[in-house]
VOMARBA-697574 format. One record per residue: residue in three letters; x, y, z of N, C-alpha, C in turn. Coordinates in steps of 0.02 Angstrom, whole numbers, plus 32768, in hexadecimal, padded with zeros to 4 digits. Layout:
<nodes>
    r  n.c1  n.c2  n.c3  ca.c1  ca.c2  ca.c3  c.c1  c.c2  c.c3
  ALA     X     Y     Z      X      Y      Z     X     Y     Z
...
</nodes>
This chain:
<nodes>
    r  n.c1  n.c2  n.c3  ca.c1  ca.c2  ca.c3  c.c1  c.c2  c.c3
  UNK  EE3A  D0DB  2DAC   EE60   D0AD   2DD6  EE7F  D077  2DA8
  UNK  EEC4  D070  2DC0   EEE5   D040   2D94  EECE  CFF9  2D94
  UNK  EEDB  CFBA  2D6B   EEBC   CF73   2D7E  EEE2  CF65  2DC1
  UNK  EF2F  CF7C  2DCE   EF48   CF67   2DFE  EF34  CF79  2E45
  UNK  EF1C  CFC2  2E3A   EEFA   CFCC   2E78  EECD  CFAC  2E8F
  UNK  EE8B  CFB9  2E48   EE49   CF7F   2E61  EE4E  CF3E  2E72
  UNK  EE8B  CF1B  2E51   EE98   CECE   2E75  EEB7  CECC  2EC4
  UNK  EED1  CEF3  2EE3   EEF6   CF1C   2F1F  EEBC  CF20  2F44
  UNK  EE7C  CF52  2F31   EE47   CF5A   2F44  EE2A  CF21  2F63
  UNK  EE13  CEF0  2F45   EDE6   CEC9   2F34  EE19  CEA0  2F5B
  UNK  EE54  CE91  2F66   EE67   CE53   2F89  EE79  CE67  2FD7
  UNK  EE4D  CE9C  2FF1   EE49   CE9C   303A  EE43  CE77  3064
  UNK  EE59  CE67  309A   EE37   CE43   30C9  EE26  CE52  310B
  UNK  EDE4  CE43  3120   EDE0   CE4D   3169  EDE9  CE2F  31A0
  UNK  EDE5  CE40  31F7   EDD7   CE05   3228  EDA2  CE00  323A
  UNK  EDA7  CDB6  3247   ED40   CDAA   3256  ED65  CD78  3290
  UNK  ED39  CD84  32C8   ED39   CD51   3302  ED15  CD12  32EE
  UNK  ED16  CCE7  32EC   ECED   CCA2   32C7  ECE5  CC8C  331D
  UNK  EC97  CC68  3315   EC7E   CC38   334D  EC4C  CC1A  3339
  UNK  EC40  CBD5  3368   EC03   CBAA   334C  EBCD  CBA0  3387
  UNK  EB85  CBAD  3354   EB4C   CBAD   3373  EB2E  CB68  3369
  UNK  EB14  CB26  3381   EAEE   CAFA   337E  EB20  CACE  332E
  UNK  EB63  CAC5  332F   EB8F   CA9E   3305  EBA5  CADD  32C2
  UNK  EB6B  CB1C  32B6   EB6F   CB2D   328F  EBA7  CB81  3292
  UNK  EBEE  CB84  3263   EC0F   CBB5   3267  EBFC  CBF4  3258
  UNK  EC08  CC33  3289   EBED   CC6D   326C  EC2E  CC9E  326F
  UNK  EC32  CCEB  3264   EC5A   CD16   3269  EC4F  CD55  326C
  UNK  EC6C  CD76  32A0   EC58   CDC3   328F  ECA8  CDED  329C
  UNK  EC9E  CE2F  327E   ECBF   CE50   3274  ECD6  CE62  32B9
  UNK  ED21  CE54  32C2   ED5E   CE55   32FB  ED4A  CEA6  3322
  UNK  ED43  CEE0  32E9   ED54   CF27   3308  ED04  CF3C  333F
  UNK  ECCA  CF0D  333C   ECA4   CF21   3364  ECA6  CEF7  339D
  UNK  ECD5  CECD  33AA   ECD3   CEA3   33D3  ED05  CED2  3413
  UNK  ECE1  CED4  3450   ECF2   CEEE   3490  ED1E  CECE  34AE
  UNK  ED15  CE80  34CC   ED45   CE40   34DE  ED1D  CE1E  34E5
  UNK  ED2A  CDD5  34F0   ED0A   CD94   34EE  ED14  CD77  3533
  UNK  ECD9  CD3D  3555   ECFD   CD45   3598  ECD3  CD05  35A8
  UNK  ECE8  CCEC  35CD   ECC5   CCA1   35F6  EC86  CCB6  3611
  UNK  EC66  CC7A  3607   EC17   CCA1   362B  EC17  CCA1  366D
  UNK  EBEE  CCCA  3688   EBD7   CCFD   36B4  EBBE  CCF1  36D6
  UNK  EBA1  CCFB  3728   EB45   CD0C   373F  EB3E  CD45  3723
  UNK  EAF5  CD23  36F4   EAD2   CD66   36E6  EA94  CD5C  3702
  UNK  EA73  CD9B  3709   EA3C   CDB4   3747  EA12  CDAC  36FC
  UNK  E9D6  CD8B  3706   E9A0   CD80   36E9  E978  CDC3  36E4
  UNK  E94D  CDDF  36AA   E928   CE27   36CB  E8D0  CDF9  36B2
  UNK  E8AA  CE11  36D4   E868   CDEB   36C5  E840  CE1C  36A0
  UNK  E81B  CE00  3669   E802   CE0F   3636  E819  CE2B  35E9
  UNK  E864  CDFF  35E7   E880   CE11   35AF  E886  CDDE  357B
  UNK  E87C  CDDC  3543   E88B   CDBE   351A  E8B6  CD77  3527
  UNK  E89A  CD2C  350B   E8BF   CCE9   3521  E8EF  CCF6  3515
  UNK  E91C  CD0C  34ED   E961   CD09   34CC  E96B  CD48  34F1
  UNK  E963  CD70  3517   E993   CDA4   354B  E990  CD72  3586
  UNK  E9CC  CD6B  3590   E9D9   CD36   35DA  E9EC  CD64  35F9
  UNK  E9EE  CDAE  3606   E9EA   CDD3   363F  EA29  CE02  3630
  UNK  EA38  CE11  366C   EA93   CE4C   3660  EAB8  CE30  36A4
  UNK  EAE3  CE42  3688   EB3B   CE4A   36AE  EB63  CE89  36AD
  UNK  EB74  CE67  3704   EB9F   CEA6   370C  EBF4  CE9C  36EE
  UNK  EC06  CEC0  36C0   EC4F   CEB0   36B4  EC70  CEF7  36CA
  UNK  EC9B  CEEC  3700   ECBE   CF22   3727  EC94  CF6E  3716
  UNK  EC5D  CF5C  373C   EC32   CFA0   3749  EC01  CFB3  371D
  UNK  EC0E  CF7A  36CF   EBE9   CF94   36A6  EBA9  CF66  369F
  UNK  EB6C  CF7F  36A9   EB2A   CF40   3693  EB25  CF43  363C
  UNK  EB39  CEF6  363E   EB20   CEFB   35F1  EADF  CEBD  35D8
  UNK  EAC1  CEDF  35AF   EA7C   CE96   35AA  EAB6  CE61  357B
  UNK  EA99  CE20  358F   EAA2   CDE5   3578  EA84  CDBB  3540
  UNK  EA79  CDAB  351C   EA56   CD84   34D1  EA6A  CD4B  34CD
  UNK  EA4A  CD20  34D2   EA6A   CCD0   34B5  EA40  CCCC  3469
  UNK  EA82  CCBC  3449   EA85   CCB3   33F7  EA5D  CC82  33E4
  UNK  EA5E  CC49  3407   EA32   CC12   3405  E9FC  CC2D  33FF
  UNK  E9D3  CC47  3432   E97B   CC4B   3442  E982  CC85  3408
  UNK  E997  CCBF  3407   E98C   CCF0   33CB  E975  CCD0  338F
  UNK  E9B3  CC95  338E   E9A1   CC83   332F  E97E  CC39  3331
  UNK  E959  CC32  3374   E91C   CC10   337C  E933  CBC4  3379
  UNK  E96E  CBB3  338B   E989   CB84   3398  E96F  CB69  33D9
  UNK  E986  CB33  33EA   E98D   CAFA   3431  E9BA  CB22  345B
  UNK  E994  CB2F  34A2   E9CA   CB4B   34D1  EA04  CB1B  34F1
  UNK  EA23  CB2E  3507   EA73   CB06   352E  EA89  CB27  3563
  UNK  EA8E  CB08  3585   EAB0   CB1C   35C5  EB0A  CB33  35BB
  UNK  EB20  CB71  35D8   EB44   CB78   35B6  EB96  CB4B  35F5
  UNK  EBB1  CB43  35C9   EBFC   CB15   35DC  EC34  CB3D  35DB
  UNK  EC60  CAFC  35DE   ECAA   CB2C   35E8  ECB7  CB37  3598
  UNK  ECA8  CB1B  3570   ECA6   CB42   3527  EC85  CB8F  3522
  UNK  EC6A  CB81  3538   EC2C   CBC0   3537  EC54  CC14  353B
  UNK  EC3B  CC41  3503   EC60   CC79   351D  EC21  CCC2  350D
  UNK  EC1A  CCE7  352D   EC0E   CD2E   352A  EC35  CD60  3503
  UNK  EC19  CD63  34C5   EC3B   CD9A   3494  EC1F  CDE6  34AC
  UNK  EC4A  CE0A  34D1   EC33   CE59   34C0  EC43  CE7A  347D
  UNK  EC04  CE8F  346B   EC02   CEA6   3426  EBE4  CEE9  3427
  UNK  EBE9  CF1C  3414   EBC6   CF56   3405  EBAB  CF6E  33D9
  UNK  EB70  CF78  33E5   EB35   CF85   33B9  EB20  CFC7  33C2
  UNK  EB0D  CFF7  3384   EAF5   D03D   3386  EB2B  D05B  33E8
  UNK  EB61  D052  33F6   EB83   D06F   341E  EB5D  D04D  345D
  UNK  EB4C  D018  3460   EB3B   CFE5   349A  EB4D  CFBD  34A4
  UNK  EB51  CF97  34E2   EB87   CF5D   34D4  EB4B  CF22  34F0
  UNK  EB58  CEFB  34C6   EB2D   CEC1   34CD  EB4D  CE88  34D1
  UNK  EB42  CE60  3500   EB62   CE15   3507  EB30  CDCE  34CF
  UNK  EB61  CDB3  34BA   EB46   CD6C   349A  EB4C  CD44  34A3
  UNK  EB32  CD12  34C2   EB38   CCC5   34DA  EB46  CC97  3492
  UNK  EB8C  CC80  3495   EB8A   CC6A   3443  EBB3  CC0F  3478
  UNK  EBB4  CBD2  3446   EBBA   CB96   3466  EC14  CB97  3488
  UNK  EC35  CBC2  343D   EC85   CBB0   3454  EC9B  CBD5  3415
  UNK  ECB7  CC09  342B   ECE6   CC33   3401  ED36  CC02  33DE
  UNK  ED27  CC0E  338B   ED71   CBEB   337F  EDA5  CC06  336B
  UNK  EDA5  CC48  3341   EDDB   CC6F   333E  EDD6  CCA3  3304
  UNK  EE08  CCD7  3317   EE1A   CD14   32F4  EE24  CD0C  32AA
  UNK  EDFA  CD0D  3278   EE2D   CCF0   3239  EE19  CD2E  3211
  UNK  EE59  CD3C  31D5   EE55   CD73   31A2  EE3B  CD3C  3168
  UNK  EE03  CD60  314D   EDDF   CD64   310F  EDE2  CD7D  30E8
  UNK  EE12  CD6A  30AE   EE1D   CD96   3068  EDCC  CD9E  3041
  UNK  EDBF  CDDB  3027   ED93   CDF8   301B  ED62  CDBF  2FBF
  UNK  ED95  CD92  2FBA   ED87   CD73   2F7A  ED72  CD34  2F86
  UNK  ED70  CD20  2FD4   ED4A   CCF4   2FEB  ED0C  CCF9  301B
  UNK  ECFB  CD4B  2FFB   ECC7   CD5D   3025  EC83  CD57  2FF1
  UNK  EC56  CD56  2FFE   EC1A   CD5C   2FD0  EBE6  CD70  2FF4
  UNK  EBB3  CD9B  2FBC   EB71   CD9B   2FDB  EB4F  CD77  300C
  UNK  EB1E  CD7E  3033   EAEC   CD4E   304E  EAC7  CD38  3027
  UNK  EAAF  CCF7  3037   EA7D   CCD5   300E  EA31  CCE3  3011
  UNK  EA02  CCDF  2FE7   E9C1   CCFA   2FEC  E999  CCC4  2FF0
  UNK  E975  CCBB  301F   E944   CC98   302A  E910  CC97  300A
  UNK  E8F6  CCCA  2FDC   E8B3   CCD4   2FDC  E8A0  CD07  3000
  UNK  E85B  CD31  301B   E839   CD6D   302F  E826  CD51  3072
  UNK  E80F  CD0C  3082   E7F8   CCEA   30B4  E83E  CCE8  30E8
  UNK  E86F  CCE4  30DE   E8A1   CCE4   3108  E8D8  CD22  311C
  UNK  E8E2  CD35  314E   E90D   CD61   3166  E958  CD53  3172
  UNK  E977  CD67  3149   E9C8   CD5C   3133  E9EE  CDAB  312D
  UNK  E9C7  CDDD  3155   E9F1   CE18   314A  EA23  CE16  3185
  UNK  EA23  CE03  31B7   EA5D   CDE5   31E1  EA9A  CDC3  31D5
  UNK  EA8C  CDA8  3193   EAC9   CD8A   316E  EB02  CDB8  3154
  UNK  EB1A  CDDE  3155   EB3E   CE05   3137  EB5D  CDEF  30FB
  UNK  EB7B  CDB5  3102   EB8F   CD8C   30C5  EBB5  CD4F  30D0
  UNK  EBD6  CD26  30A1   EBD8   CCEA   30B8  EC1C  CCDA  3092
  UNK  EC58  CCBB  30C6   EC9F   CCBB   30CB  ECA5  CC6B  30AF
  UNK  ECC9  CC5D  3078   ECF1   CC1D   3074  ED36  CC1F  309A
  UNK  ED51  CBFE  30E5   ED9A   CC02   30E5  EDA1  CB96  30E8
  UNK  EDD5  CB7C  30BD   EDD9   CB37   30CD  EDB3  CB1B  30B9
  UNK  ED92  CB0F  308B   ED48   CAEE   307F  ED16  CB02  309D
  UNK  ED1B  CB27  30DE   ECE0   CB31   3112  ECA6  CB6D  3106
  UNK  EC6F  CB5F  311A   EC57   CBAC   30F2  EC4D  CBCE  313D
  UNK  EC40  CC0E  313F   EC45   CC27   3184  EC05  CC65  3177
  UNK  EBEC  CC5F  319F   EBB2   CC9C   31A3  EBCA  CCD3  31C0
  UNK  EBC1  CD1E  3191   EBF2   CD5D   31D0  EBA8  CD87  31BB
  UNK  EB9C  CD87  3203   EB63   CDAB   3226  EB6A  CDEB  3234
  UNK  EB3B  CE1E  3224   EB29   CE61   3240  EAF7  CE59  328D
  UNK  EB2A  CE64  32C0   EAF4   CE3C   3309  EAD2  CE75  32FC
  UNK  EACD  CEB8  32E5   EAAC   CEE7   32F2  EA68  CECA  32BD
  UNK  EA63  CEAA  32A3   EA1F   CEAA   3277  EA0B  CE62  326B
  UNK  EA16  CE34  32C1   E9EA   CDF8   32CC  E9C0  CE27  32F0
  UNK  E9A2  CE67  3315   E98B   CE84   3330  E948  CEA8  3315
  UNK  E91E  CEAA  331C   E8E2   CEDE   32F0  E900  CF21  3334
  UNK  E8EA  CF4E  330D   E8FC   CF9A   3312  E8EF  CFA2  3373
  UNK  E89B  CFA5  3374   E898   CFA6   33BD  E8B4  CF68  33DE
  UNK  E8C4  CF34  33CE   E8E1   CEFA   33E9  E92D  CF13  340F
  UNK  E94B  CF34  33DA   E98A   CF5B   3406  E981  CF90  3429
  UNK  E951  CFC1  342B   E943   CFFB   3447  E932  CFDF  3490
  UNK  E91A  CFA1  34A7   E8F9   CF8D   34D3  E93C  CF6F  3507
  UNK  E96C  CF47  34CF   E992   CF24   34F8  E9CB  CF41  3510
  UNK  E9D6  CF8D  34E1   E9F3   CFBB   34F2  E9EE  CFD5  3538
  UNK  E9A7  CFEF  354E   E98C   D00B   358D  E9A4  CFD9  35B1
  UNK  E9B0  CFA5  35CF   E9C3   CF62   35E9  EA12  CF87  361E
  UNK  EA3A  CFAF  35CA   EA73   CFA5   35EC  EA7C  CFE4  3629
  UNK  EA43  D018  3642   EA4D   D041   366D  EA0B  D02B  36AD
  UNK  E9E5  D00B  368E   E99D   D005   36A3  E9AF  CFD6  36EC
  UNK  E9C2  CFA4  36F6   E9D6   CF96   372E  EA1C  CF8E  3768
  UNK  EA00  CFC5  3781   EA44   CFF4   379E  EA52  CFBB  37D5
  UNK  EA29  CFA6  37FC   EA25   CF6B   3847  EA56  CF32  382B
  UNK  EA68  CF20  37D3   EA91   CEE8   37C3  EAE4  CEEA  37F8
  UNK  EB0A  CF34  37F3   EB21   CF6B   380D  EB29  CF55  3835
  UNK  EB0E  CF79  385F   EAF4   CF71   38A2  EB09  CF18  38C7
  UNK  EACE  CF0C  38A3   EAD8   CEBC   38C5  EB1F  CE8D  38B8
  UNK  EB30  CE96  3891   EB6C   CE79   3878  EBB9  CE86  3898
  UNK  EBA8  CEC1  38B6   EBF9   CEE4   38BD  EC0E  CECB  3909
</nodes>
């Protein structure tokens, strides 16, 4: 490969949806994102995990719900007119995220992308995918699929067929 290619290469860029959790900016990759949407009633399910706030029906479809907050063991919030529901798809599921206030679509040239940072063995940072300079700002771009331990998604998965009465009651 020529240098001109590999510099061609290397100066890719992607889209990442950027939003902020508790003041702090994060980002994930635009192409798994389903649509984004004002929050919801969502139907509570009992005995699930603090951070599953239950499922929603979005035109016929039940999908489980996650607030980003309680996952990454933050202070809960009531959610506002900032407040938005990211559908995101995970292993071909669609999962909703309670994130504070979505800010926007931005392309990320690939030379302001970098590794994630390592904590140490004591801390879990494989969720980080890696970490964006745009503007001075640093931006966290997340793999939502791996804030999850393995059965943690297998579970919240079952969620999205498991209560059919959401359906039902809603329509």
């Amino acid at each position: 490969m020529s240098e001109q290619e590999q510099t061609k290469q290397l100066n890719t860029s992607s889209r990442y949806l950027t939003f902020f959790v508790d003041g702090e900016q994060y980002g994930v990759d635009i192409s798994r994102i389903k649509e984004i949407i004002a929050p919801i009633n969502i139907t509570h399910i009992p005995k699930t995990p603090v951070y599953v706030k239950g499922v929603i029906n979005l035109r016929g479809s039940v999908i489980p719900v996650v607030d980003v907050r309680l996952k990454f063991g933050m202070e809960e919030k009531e959610m506002d007119m900032e407040s938005a529901i990211i559908i995101y798809e995970v292993n071909k599921v669609s999962i909703g995220f309670i994130v504070d206030n979505v800010e926007d679509v931005l392309s990320i040239d690939s030379k302001n992308i970098s590794d994630s940072p390592s904590f140490g063995s004591g801390i879990d940072t494989s969720f980080i995918e890696s970490v964006a300079e745009v503007d001075n700002e640093v931006i966290m771009l997340l793999n939502l699929e791996k804030i999850f331990e393995a059965d943690e998604l297998l579970n919240i998965s079952k969620l999205e067929g498991e209560d059919n009465s959401v359906k039902a009651a809603e329509q």
